[in-house]
VOKOL-406635 format. One line per field, with one value per atom (N, C-alpha, C): residue in three letters; x, y, z. Coordinates in Angstrom, 2 decimals. Example, Ala and Ser with C-alpha at 12.3 -4.5 7.8 and 13.67 -1.06 7.14 Angstrom:
BEGIN
aa	[Ala	Ala	Ala	Ser	Ser	Ser]
X	[13.19	12.30	13.20	12.85	13.67	12.90]
Y	[-5.69	-4.50	-3.30	-2.25	-1.06	0.03]
Z	[7.80	7.80	7.80	7.08	7.14	7.87]
***
This chain:
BEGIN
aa	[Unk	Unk	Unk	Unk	Unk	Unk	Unk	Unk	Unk	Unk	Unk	Unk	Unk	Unk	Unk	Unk	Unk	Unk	Unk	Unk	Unk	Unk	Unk	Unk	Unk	Unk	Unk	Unk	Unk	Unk	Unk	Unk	Unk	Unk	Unk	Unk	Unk	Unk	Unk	Unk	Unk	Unk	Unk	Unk	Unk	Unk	Unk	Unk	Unk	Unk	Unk	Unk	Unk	Unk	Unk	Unk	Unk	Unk	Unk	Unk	Unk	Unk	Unk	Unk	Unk	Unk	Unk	Unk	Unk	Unk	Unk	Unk	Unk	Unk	Unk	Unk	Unk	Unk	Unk	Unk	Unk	Unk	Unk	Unk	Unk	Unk	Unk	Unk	Unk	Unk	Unk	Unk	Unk	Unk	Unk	Unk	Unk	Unk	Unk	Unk	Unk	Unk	Unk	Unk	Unk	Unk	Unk	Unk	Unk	Unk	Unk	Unk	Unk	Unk	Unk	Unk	Unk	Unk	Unk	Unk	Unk	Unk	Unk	Unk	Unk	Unk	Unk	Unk	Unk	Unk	Unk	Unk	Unk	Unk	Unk	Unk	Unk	Unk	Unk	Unk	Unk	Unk	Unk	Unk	Unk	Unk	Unk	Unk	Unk	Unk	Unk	Unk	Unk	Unk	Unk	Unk	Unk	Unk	Unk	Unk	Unk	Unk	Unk	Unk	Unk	Unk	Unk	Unk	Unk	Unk	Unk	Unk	Unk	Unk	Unk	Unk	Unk	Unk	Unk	Unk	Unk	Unk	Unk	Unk	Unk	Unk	Unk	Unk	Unk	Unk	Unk	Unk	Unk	Unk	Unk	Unk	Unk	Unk	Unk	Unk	Unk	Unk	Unk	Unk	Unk	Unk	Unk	Unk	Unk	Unk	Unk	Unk	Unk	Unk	Unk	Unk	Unk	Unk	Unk	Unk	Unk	Unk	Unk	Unk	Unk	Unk	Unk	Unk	Unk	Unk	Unk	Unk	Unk	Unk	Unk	Unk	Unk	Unk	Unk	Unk	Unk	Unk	Unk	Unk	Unk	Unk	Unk	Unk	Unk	Unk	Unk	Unk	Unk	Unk	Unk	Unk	Unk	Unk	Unk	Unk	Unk	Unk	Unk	Unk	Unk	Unk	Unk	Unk	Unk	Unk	Unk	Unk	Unk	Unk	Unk	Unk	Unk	Unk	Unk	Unk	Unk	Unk	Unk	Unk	Unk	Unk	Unk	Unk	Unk	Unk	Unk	Unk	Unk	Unk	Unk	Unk	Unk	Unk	Unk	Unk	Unk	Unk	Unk	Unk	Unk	Unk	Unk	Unk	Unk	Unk	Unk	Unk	Unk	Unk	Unk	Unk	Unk	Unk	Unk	Unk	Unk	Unk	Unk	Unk	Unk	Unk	Unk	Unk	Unk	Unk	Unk	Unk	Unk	Unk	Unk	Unk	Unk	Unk	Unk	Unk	Unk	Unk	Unk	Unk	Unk	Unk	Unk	Unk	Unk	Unk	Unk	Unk	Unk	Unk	Unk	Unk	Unk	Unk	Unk	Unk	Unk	Unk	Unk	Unk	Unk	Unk	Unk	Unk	Unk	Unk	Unk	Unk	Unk	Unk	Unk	Unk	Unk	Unk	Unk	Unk	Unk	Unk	Unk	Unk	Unk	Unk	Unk	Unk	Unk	Unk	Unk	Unk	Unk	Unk	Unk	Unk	Unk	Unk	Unk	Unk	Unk	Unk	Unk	Unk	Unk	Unk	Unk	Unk	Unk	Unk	Unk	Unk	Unk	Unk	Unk	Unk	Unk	Unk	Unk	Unk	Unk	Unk	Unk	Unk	Unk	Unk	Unk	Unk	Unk	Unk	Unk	Unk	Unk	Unk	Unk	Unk	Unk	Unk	Unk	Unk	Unk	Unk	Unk	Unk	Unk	Unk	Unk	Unk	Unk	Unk	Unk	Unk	Unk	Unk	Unk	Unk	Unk	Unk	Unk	Unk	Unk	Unk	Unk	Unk	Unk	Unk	Unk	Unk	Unk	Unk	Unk	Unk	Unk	Unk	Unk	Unk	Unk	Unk	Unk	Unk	Unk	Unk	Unk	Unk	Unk	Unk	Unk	Unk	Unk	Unk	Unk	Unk	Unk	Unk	Unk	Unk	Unk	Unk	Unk	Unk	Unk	Unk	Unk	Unk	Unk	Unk	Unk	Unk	Unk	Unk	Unk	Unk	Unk	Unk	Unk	Unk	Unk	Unk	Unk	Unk	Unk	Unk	Unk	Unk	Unk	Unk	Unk	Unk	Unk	Unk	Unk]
X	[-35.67	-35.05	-33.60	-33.40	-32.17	-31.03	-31.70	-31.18	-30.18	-31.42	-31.22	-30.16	-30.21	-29.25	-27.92	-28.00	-26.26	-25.76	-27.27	-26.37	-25.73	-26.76	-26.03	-24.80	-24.67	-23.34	-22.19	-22.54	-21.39	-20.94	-22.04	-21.50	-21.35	-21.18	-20.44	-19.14	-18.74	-17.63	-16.60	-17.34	-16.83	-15.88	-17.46	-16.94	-15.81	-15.61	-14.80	-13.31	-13.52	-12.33	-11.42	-12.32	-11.75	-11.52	-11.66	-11.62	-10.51	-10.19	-8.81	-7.83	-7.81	-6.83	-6.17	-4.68	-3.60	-2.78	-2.33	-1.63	-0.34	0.32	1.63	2.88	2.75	3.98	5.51	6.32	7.40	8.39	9.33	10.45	11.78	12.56	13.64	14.64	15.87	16.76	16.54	16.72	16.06	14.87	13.83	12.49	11.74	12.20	11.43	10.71	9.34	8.76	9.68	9.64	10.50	9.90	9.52	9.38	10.28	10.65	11.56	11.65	12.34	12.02	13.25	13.21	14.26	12.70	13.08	11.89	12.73	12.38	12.64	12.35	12.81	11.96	12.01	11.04	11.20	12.27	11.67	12.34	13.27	14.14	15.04	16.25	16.88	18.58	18.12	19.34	19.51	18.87	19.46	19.12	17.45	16.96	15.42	14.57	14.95	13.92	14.37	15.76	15.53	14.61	14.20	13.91	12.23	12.16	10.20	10.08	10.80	10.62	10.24	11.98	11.66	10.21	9.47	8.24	7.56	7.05	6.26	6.19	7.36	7.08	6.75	7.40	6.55	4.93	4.74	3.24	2.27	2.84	1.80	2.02	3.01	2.19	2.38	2.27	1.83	1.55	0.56	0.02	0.20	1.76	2.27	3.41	4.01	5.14	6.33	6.77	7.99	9.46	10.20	11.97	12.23	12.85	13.21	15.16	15.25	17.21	17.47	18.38	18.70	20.34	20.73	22.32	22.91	23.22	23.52	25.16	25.97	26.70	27.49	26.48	26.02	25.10	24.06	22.57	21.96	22.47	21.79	20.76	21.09	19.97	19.21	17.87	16.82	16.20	16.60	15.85	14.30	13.41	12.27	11.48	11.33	10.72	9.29	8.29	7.12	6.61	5.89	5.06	3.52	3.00	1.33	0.45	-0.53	-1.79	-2.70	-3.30	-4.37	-5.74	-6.75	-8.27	-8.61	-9.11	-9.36	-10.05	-9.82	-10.44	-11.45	-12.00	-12.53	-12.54	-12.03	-11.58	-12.61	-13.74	-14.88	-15.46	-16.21	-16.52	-15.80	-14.53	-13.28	-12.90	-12.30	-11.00	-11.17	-10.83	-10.68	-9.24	-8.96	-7.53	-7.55	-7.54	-7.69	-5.88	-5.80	-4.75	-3.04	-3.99	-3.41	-2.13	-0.99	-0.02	0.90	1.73	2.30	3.70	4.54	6.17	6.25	7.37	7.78	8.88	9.59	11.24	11.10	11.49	10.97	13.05	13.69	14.99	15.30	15.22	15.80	17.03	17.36	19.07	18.74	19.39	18.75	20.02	20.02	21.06	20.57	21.11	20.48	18.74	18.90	17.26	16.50	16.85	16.18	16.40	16.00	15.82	15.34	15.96	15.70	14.86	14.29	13.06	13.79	13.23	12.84	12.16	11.34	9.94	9.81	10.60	10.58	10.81	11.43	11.04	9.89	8.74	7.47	7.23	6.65	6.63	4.79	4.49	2.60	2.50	2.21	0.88	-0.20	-0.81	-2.14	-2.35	-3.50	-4.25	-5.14	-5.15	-6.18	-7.00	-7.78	-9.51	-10.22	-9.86	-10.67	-12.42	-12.99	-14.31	-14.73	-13.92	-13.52	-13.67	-12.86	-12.38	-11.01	-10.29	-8.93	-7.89	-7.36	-6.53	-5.16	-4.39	-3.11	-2.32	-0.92	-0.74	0.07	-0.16	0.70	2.11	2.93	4.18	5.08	5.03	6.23	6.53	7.40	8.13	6.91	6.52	5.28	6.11	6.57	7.16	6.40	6.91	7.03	5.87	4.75	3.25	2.57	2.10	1.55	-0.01	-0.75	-2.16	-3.17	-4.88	-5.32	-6.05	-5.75	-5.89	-5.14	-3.64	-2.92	-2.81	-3.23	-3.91	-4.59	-5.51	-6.07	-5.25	-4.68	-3.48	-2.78	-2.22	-1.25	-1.66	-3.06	-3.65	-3.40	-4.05	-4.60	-3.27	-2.12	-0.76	-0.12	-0.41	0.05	-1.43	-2.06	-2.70	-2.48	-2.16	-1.41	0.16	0.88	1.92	1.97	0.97	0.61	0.30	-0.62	-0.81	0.29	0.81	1.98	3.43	3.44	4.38	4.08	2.69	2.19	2.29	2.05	2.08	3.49	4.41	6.19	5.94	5.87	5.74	5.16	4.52	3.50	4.43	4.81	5.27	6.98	7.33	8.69	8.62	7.70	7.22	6.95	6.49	6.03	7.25	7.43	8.58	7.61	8.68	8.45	8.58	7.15	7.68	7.88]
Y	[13.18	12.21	12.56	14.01	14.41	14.10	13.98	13.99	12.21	11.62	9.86	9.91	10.08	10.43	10.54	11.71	12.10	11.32	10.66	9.92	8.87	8.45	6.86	6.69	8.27	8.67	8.55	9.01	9.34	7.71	7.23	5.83	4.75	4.81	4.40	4.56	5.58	6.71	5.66	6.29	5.46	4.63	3.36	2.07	1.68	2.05	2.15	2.90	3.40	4.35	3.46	2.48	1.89	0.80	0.10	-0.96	-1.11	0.24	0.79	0.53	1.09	0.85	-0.02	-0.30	-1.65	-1.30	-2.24	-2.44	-1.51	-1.07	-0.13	-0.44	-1.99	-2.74	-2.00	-1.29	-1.04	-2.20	-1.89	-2.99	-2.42	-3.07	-2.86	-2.50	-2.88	-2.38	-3.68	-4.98	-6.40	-6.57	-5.34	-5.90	-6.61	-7.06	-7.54	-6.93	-7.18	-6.19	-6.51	-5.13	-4.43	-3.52	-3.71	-2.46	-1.54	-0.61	-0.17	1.09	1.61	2.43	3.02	4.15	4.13	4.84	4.73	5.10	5.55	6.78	7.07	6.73	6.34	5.92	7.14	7.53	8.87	8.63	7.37	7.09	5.84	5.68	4.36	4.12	3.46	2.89	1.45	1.22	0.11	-1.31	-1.62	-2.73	-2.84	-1.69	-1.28	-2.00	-0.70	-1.03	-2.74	-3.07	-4.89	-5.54	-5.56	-6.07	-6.13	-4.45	-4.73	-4.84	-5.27	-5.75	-7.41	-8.08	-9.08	-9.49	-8.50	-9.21	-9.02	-8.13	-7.32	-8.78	-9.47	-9.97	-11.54	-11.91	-13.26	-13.54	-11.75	-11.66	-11.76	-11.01	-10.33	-11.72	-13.08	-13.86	-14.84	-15.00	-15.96	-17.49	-17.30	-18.85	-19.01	-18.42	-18.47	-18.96	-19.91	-20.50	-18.97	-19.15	-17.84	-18.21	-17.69	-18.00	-16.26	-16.52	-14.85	-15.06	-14.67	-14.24	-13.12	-12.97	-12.13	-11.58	-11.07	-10.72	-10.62	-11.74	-10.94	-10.34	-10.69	-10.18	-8.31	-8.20	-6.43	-6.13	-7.04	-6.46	-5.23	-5.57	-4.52	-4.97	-6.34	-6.38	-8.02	-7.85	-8.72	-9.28	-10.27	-11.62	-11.80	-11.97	-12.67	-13.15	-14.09	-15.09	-15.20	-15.06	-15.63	-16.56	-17.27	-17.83	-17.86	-17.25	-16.87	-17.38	-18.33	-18.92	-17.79	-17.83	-16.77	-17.49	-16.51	-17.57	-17.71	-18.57	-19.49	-18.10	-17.98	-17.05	-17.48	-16.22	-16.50	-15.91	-15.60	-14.29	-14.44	-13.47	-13.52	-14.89	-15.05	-16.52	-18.10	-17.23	-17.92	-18.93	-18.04	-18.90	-19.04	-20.06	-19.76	-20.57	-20.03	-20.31	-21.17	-21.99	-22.55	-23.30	-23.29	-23.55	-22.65	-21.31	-20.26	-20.21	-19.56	-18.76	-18.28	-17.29	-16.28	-16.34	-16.31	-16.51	-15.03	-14.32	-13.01	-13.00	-12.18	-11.75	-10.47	-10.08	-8.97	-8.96	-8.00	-7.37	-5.77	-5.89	-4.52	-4.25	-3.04	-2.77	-1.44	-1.86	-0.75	-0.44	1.12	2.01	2.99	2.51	3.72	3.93	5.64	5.64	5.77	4.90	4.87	3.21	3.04	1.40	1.84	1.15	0.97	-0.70	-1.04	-1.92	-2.34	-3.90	-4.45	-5.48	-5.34	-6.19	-7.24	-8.03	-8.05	-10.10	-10.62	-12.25	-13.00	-11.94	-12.60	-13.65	-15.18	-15.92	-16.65	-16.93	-16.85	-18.63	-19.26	-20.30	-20.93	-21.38	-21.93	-23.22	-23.41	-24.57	-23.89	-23.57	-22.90	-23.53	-23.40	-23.86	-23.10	-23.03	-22.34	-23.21	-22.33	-22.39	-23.94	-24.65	-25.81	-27.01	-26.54	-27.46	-28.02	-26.93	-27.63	-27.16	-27.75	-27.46	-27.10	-26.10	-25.40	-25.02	-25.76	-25.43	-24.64	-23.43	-22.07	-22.12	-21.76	-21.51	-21.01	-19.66	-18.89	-17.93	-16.72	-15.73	-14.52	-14.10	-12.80	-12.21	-11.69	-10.75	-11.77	-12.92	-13.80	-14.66	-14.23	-14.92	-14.71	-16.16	-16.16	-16.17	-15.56	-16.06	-14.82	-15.67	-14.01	-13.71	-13.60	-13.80	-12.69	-12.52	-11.46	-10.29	-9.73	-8.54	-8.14	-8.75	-9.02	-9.59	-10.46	-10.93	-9.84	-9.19	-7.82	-6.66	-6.65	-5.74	-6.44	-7.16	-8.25	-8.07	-8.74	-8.71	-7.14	-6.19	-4.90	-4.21	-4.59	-3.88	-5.05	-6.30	-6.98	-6.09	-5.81	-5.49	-4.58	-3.65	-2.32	-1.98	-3.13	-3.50	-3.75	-4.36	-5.15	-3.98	-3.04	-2.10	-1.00	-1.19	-0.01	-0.32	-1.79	-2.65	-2.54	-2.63	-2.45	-1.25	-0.51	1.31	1.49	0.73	1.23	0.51	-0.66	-1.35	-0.75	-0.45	0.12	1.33	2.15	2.90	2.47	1.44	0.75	-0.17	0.55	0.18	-1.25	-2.12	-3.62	-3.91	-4.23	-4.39	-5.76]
Z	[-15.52	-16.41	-16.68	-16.79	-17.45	-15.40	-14.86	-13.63	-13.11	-13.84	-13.81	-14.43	-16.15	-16.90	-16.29	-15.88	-14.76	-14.43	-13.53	-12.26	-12.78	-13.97	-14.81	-15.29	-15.78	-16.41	-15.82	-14.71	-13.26	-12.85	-12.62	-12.40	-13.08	-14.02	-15.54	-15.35	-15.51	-15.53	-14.08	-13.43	-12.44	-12.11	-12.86	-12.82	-14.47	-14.87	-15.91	-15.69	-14.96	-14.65	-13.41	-12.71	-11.72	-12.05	-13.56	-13.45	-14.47	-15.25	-16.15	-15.02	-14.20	-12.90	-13.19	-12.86	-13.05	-11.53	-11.19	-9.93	-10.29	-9.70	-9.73	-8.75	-8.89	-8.27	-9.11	-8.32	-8.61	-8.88	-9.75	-9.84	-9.82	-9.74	-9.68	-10.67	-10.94	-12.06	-13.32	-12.60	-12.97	-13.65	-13.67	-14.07	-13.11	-12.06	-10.89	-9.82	-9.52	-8.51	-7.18	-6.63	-5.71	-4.96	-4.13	-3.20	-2.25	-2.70	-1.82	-1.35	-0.12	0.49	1.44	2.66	3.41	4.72	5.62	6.80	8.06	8.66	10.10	10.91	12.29	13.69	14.19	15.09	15.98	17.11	18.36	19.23	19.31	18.62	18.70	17.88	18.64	18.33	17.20	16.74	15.52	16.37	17.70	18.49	18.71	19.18	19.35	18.12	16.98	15.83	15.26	15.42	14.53	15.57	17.09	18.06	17.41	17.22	17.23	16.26	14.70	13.55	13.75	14.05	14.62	15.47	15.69	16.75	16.32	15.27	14.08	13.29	13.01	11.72	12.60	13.46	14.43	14.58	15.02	15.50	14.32	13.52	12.25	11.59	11.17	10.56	11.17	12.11	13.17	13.02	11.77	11.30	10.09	9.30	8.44	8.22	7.25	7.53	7.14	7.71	8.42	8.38	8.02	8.25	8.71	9.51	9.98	10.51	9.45	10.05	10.07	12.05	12.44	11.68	11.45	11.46	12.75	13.10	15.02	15.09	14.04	13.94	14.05	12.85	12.58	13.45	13.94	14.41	13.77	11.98	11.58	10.54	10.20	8.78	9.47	9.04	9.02	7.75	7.74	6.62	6.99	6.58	6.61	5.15	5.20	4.06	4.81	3.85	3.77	2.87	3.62	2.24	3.28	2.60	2.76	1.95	2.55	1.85	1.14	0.37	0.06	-0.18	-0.14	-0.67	-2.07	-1.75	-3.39	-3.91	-5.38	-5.91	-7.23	-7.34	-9.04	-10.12	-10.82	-11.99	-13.16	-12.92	-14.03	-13.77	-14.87	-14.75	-15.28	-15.95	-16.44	-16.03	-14.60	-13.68	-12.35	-11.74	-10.58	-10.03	-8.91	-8.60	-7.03	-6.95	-5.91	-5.21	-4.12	-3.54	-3.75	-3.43	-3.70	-2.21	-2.89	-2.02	-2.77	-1.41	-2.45	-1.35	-2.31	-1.23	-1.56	-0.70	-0.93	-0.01	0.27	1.19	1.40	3.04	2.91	3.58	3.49	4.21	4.58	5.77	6.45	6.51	6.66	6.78	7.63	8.74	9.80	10.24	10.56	10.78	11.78	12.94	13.97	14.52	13.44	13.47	12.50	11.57	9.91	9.54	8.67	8.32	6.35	6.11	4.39	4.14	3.59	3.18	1.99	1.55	0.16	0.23	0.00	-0.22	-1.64	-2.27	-3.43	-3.46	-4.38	-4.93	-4.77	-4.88	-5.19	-6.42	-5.49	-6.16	-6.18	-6.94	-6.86	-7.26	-6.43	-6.90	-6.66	-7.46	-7.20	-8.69	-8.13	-9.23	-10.42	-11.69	-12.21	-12.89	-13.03	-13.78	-14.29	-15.98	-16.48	-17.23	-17.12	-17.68	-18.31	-19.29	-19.76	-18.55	-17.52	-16.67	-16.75	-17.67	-17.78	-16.72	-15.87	-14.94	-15.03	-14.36	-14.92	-13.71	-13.35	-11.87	-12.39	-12.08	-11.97	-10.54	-10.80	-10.00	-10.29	-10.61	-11.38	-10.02	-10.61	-10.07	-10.91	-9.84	-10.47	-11.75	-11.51	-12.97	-14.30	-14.00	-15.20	-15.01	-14.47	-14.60	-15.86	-16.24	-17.74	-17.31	-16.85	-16.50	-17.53	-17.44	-18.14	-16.73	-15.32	-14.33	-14.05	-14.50	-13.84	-13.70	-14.41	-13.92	-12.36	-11.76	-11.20	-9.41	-9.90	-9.18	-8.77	-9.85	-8.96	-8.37	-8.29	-7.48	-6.17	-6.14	-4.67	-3.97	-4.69	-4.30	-3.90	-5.00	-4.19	-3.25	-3.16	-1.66	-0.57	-0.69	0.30	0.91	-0.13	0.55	0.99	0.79	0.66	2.62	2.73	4.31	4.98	4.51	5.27	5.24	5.05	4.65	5.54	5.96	6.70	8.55	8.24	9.96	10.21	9.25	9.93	10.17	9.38	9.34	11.25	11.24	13.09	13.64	13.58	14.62	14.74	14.06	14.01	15.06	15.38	16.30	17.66	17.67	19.00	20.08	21.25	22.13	22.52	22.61	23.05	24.56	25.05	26.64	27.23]
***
């Protein structure tokens, strides 16, 4: 009995401890989430790494509406705009968010064999429906999301970018044939 006990304890503990958790989207000087960074390539020149960024960011969202500007001038810095659909969700038995997407900008500034990142003007919307049935079209700039949803939201959103930070990270590695 005293054994059950434990285990109940343990996973209590657990689940309480994981659900304290809050997303740890960095921001900027602005108050705005920001991701930012500076990264090495092992093998490659400034021309190389914008090349397999550029193809990194074609491939990887593929069936996403996309704006990608080159600097061909410098050939050193890369624009890319997303706007990414997400799936309808449901937050408790509250809310649910249907006709979800999320805009974001991602810009490189590549120098040689290092590249600096910012991942940041995340913008979130969807349709919301709470419990009532009263409908609420959300479309703000994340920072400034009024939802009781958000919480929740900025997880989803930082282990999204969280992915997507890690696929440049590989592909920035990978020679383009």
């Amino acid at each position: 009995m005293d054994k059950m006990k434990n285990v109940l304890t343990a996973v209590i503990t657990i689940l309480l401890s994981s659900s304290l958790t809050v997303a740890q989207i960095p921001t900027n000087s602005e108050k705005q989430y920001e991701y930012h960074a500076e990264a090495d390539v092992r093998r490659a020149g400034t021309g190389d790494i914008m090349d397999r960024l550029n193809h990194w960011a074609k491939s990887f969202y593929q069936d996403m509406s996309l704006t990608v500007v080159q600097d061909d001038s410098t050939n050193r810095y890369l624009d890319i705009t997303i706007e990414e659909p997400m799936v309808e969700s449901h937050f408790g038995v509250a809310r649910k968010h249907s006709d979800r997407k999320l805009t974001y900008h991602i810009k490189f500034d590549i120098d040689r064999k290092s590249y600096f990142y910012w991942v940041n003007e995340f913008n979130y919307a969807a349709l919301e429906v709470d419990k009532k049935g009263v409908e609420t079209n959300l479309n703000a700039n994340l920072s400034d999301l009024k939802t009781a949803a958000r919480k929740a939201i900025l997880e989803e959103v930082d282990t999204r970018i969280e992915e997507v930070i890690k696929a440049f990270g590989e592909a920035a590695e990978i020679d383009i044939e």
